[in-house]
N, C-alpha and C positions, 0 to 999 in steps of 0.2 A: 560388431555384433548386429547392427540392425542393418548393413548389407547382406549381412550372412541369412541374416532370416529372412529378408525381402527373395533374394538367390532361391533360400528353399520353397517359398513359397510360392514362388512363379513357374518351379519343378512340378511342387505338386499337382499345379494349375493345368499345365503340360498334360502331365498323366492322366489326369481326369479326361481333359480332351480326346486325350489319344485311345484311351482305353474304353472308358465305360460309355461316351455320348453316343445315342442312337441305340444303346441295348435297353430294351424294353423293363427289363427286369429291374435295371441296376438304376431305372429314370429317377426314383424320388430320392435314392440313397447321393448319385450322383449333381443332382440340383442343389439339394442340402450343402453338399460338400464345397458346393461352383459359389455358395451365399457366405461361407464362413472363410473361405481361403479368399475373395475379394475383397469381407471386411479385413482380417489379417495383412492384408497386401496394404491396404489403405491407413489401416493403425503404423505399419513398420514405415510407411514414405511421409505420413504427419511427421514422426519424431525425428526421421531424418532431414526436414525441415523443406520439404518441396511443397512451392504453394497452389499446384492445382490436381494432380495428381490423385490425392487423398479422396474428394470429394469423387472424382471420378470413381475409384474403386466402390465406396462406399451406395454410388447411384446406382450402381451395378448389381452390389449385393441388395439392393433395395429394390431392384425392378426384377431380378427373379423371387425373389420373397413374397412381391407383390401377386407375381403370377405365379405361384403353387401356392398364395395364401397359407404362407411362413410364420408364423406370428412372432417363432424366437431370432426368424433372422431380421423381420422389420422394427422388432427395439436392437438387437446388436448395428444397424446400421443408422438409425436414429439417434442410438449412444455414440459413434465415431464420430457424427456430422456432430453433433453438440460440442464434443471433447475439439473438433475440428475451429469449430470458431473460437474454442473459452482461450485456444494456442494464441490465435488471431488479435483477441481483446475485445471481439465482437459478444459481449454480453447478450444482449437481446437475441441475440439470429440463436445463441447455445442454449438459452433457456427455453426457445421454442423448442427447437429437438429432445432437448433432455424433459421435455413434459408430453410430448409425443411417447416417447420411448419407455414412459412413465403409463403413461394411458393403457400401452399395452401388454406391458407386465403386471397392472392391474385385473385388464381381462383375464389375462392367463394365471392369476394366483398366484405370480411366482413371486415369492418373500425374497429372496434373495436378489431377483434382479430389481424389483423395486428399493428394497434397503441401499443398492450402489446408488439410481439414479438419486432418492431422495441426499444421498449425498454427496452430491454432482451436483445437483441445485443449491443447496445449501453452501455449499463452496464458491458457487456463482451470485450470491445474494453477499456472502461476507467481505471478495472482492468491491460491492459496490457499496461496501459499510452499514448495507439496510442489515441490521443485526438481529434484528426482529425478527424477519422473514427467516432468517438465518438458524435461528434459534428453534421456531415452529417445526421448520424439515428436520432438523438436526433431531427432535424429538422424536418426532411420528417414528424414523432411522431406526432409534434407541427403542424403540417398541420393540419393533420385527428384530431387534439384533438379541436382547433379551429374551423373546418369546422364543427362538432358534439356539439361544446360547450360544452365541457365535461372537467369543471371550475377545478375537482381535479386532474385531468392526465396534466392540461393544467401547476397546480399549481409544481407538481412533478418534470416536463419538463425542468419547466423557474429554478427551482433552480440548478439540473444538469448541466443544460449550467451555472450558475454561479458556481458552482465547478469548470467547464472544465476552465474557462476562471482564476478564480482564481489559478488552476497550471498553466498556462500559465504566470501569473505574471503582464497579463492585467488587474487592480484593477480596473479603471474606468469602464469596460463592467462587472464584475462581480458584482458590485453595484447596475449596471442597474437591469439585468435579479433577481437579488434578491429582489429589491424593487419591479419588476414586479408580481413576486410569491408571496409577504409580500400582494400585492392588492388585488391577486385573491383569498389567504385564508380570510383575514379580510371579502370579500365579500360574502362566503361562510361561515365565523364563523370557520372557522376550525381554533382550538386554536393550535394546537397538531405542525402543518405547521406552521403558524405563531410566535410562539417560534423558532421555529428553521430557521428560515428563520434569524426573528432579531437577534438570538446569529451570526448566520455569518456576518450579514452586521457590527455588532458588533467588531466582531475580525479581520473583515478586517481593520476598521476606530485605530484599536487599532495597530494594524500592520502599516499604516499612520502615526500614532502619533496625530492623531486628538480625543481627550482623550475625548472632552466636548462630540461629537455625540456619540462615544462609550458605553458612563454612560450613555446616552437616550434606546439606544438599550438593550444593558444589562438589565439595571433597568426593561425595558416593558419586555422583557423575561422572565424577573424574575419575574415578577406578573403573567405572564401567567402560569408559570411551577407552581408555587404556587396552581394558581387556579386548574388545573389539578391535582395536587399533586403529579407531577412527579416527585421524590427527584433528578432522576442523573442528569436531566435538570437542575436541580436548585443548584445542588451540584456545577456544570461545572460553574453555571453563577457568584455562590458567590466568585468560584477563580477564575474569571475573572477580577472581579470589586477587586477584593486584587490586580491582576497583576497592574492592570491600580492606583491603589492609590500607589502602591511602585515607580510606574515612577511616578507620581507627587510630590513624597519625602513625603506624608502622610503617615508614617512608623505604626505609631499608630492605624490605620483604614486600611491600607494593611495587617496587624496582625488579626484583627479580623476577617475580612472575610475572611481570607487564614484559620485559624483556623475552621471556620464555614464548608466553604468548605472541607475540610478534615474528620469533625465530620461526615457528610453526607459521605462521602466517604468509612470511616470505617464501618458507621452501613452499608452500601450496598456492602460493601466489592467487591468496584470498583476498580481495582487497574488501570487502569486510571488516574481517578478522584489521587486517597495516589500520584502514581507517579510523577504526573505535578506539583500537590501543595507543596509535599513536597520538592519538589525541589525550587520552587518559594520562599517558606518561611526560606530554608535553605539560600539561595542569600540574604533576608533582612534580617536576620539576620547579616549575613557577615559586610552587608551592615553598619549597626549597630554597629559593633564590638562585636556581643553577640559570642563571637568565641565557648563557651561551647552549647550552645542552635542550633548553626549552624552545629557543628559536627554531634550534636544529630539527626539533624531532615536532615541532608543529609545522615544519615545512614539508616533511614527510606525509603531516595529516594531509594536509591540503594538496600534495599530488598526489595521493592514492584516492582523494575524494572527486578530482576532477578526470581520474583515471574512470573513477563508475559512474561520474555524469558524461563521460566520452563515449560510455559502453552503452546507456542508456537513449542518448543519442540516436549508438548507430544503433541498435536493435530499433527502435524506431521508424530510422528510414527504412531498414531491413522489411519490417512490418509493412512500411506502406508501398513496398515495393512488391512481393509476395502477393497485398491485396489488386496491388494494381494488375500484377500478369496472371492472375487467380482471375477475372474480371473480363480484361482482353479476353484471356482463351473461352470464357465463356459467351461472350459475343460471337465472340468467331464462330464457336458452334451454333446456336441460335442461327447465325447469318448461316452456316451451311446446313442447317437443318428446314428452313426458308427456302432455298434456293432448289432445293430438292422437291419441295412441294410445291412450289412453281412451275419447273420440268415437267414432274408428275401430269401436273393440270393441264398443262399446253398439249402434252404428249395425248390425252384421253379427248380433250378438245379435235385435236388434227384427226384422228380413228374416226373421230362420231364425223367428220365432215362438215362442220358448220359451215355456213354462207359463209359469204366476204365479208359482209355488213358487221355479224357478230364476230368474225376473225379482230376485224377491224376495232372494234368496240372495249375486246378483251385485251390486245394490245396499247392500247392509249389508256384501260384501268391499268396495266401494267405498269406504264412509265410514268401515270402519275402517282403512284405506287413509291417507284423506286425515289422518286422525287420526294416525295413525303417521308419515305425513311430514310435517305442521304440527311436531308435536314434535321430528319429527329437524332440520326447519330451524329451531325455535327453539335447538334444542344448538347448531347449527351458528353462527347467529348471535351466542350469548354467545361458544362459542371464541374467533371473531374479536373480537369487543367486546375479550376479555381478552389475546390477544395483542395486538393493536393498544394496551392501558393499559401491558402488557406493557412491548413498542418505548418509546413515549414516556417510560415512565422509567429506561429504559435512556438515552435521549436526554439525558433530565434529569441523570444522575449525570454521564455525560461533558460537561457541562456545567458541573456544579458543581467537577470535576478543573480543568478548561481555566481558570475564574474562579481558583478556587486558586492552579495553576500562574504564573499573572499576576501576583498580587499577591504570591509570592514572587520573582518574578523584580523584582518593583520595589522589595522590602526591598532584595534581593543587590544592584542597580544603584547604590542609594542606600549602603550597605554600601562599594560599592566606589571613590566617590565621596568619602565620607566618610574613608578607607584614603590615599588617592590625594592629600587634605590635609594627612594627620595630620607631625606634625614629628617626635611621638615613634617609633622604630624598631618599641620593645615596642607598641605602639598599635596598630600599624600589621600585627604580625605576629597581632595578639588582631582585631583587625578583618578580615585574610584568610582568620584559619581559622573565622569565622563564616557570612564569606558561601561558605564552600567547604559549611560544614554545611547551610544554606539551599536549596544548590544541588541538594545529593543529594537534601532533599525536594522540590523544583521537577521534580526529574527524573522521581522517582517519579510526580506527579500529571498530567505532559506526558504521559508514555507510558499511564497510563489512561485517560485524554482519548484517543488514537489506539486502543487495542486495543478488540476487543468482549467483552472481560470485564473489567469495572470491578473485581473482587475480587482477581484475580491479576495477577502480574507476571511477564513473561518475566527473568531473573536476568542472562542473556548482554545486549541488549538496553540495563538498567538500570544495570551497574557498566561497561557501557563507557561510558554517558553520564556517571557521576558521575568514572572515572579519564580521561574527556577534557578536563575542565576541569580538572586538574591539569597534563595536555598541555600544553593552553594557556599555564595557569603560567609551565608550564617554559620555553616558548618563548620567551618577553619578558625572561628571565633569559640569563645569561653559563653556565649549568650543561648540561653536556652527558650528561644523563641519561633513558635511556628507561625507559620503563613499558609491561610487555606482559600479556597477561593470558590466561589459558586455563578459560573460564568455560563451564560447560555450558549450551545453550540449556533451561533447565529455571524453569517457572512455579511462582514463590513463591506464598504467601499476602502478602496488603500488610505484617499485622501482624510477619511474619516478613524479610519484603524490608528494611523501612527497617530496623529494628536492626542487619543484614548489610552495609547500604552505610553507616552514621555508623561501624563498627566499618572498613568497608575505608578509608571517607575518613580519619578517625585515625592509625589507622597506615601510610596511605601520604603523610599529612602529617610525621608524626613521621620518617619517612622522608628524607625529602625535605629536613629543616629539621634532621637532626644524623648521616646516617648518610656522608653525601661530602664533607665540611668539610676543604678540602685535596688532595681528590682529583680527579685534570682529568675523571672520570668515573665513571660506575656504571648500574646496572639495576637495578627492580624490582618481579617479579612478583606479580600474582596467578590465585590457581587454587581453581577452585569445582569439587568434584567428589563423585560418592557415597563413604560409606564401603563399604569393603569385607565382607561378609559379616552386617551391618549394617541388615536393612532400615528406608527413610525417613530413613538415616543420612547426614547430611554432611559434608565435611571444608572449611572456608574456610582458605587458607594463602597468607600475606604476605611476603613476603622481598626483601631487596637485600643487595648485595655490599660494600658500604661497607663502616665500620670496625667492626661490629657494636655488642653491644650494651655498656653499661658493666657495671663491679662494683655491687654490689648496695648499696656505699656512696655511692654517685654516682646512682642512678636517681632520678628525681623522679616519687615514688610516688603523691603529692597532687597533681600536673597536672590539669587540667581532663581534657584527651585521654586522659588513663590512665585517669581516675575515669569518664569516659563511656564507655569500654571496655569498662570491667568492670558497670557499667550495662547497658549493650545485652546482654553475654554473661549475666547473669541472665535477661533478659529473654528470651531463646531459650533457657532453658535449658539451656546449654554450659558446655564447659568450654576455658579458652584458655591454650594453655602457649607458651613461648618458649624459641628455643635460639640458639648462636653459631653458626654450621655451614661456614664464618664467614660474615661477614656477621649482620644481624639477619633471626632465622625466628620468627613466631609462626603458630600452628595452632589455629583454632580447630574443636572437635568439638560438635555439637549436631544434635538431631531435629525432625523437622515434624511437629507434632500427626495424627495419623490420623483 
């Protein structure tokens, strides 16, 4: 498809040439035409993925726009070079253009070309998580799309801001803006929106725990995706509704469609779709005690996951390969755009007849010329040389996280396997609070694997992952206990991260295993926040409602969990005190090296 339109578009190109260039009459019709068939040309060679090509076209249509002072072709070639980098990953270079391209659909009044860029920006700001900035465009968008009545930009809008607001973690506004887009597709008929509208509203209410609205949602997506016959829609929603029937303990009907969903998965060879489910179904199986069916189909997870850390990879190099001969060819021009004006000068030099003296003068500026720019392109070259070694071992550590991550995920499996036989109670509870300890380090080396600083760790991010598999836990239990947490999004050091989350896992195990013995319920939080007037100061604090803590004749001082405790709180050099308040509160106080 997009050779076939490149094909036609370089016919058209042709034609123009051939026909109308040089007729008097047909010049402004014809310029116009030579601005929008070069952006076209340069939109079809971006998607087909050639990395210098695009810009080329695009400079083209922008330097005749320039000279007939085009206004609508210098935002359509401002908008490709934008849409050009955001391919790239070059944020910064995309937002320049698309506020260029912005500036001048502003002069020109035009609503609608403004309304795309403002949401070209805004898609550019939520890649970089500033959700703010995100938000503001997304708005201004939803003005002009409302003020136009233009029901599908209006529909695209309203579910964006429900993304925005769902990272934010506000679920009630994210419910809104998405039942607001589910109105204006069903109004419009657009099936295509409306599926996807209801799988979110879906997995938000399943994320709630509200399971009965969830099976409404799902199921209506699921006839939608049906009717369209879009499989990976439908693939995503059948292991949806398995997810939600394993948390109602319908093991037997969380099996079939975790199965279903997978068979879709394979024939589309989404690894997605093999990824999530087969990990879902390896958990009920666990769940189950099918301990041989569990190993089996978590081996599955684990190469379909090392399958998109492979793809990731090469897209990568890919990327930095594209950037690098996108770069070259652009030197190259520079240098023979140089070397021309060089010629030029000697050549008008030689005509006027200068003495010898100034012959002489302008050849020795000449070579020391060439001398100073041989030098500056060999600097120029090491730079890249070193960023480029740079990149790849950047590649390489999140690499060596991802391998990590793996092979604790295959101790905890085997951990929980192991748990899952044991006869003795005490066995059994020394074997869950390992693979919980495992876990938090599993968690830690997943999320450096994902982030682009292998050193730090976001802290919000990390102890919601290590207090989600306590969740979990809980769920498979008869214990009606929540765990909330109010964590600042603030990047640890690693050395500093893991001692913080063995110390939250501890004591929100210790929690969990003696503070609601009798009681049909309870909660317990945690809160990561700065110390007050304190700089680099922070305060971690743990607490549930239960029956607090015992007399100091009763506590078991020599615990493994206590003794690891107070290990980790050296280790940060803190300090960790406990109170009844009632309930059990511990607080821990300690600094981050400057």
């Amino acid at each position: 498809m997009i050779d076939s339109s490149i094909l036609l578009s370089s016919e058209v190109l042709s034609l123009l040439n051939g026909q109308y260039k040089g007729q008097t009459f047909a010049n402004k019709w014809y310029e116009r035409a030579l601005v929008k068939t070069y952006y076209y040309l340069g939109f079809f060679q971006m998607h087909k993925g050639e990395p210098s090509l695009p810009m080329e076209y695009f400079n083209k249509s922008l330097d005749i726009s320039n000279r007939i002072n085009y206004l609508y072709g210098q935002s359509l070639a401002f908008g490709g070079m934008g849409t050009f980098y955001m391919h790239r990953g070059d944020n910064a270079k995309a937002l320049e253009y698309y506020f260029k391209a912005l500036k001048i659909d502003e002069l020109r009044h035009n609503d609608e070309g403004i309304l795309v860029r403002l949401s070209n920006i805004s898609n550019i700001y939520m890649n970089r998580n500033d959700y703010t900035k995100a938000e503001d465009f997304l708005l201004r968008a939803m003005k002009l799309a409302e003020g136009s009545n233009d029901k599908k930009h209006m529909s695209i809008l309203l579910g964006n801001l429900g993304v925005i607001y769902y990272q934010r973690q506000d679920k009630a506004k994210a419910i809104e803006y998405y039942q607001k887009a589910l109105a204006i597709d069903s109004e419009i008929d657009n099936k295509t929106g409306m599926s996807i509208q209801l799988n979110n509203l879906g997995s938000l209410y399943k994320d709630n725990k509200d399971y009965e609205k969830a099976y409404g949602y799902f199921n209506e997506a699921l006839s939608l995706a049906r009717e369209q016959s879009d499989r990976n829609m439908e693939g995503s929603l059948l292991g949806n509704l398995g997810v939600l029937f394993k948390h109602e303990k319908k093991y037997a009907k969380a099996e079939e469609y975790l199965l279903k969903a997978l068979e879709i998965g394979y024939e589309l060879q989404a690894l997605d779709i093999v990824s999530e489910f087969e990990k879902e179904l390896s958990d009920l199986y666990t769940i189950e005690s099918k301990d041989k069916q569990a190993l089996e189909h978590y081996k599955k997870y684990t190469a379909a996951k090392d399958s998109i850390a492979n793809e990731q990879v090469t897209e990568k190099t890919v990327r930095a390969e594209m950037n690098y001969e996108f770069e070259k060819k652009e030197a190259a021009a520079r240098a023979e755009h140089e070397r021309e004006i060089i010629a030029l000068e000697a050549e008008s030099k030689i005509q006027k007849q200068l003495d010898v003296f100034l012959v002489v003068a302008i050849i020795l500026i000449l070579v020391t010329l060439f001398f100073v720019k041989r030098a500056y392109d060999n600097k120029k070259r090491i730079a890249t040389f070193l960023e480029s070694e740079t990149q790849r071992k950047e590649v390489l550590l999140q690499e060596v996280h991802h391998r990590i991550n793996n092979n604790l995920q295959i101790i905890s499996s085997l951990l929980s396997l192991q748990a899952n036989s044991a006869k003795d109670e005490r066995l059994f509870e020394y074997l869950q609070q390992s693979q919980n300890r495992i876990q938090s380090l599993s968690s830690l080396h997943e999320l450096l694997y994902q982030t682009d600083s292998p050193l730090e760790i976001n802290m919000h991010d990390y102890l919601d992952r290590v207090l989600s598999f306590h969740r979990d836990v809980l769920s498979t239990k008869d214990m009606h206990v929540t765990i909330n947490n109010n964590i600042d999004a603030v990047s640890f050091p690693t050395k500093a991260a893991v001692p913080i989350a063995l110390i939250v896992n501890e004591l929100v195990t210790n929690s969990i295993k003696y503070a609601f013995n009798g009681l049909e319920s309870g909660s317990i939080t945690v809160s990561l926040y700065p110390e007050k007037e304190k700089p680099n100061s922070w305060l971690l604090h743990v607490s549930d409602n239960g029956k607090g803590l015992p007399d100091e004749s009763n506590m078991r001082k020599n615990s493994l969990g206590l003794r690891l405790v107070n290990i980790m709180t050296r280790q940060v050099n803190g300090m960790l005190t406990s109170a009844n308040v009632p309930g059990a509160s511990f607080t821990l106080s300690f600094s981050l090296a400057s």
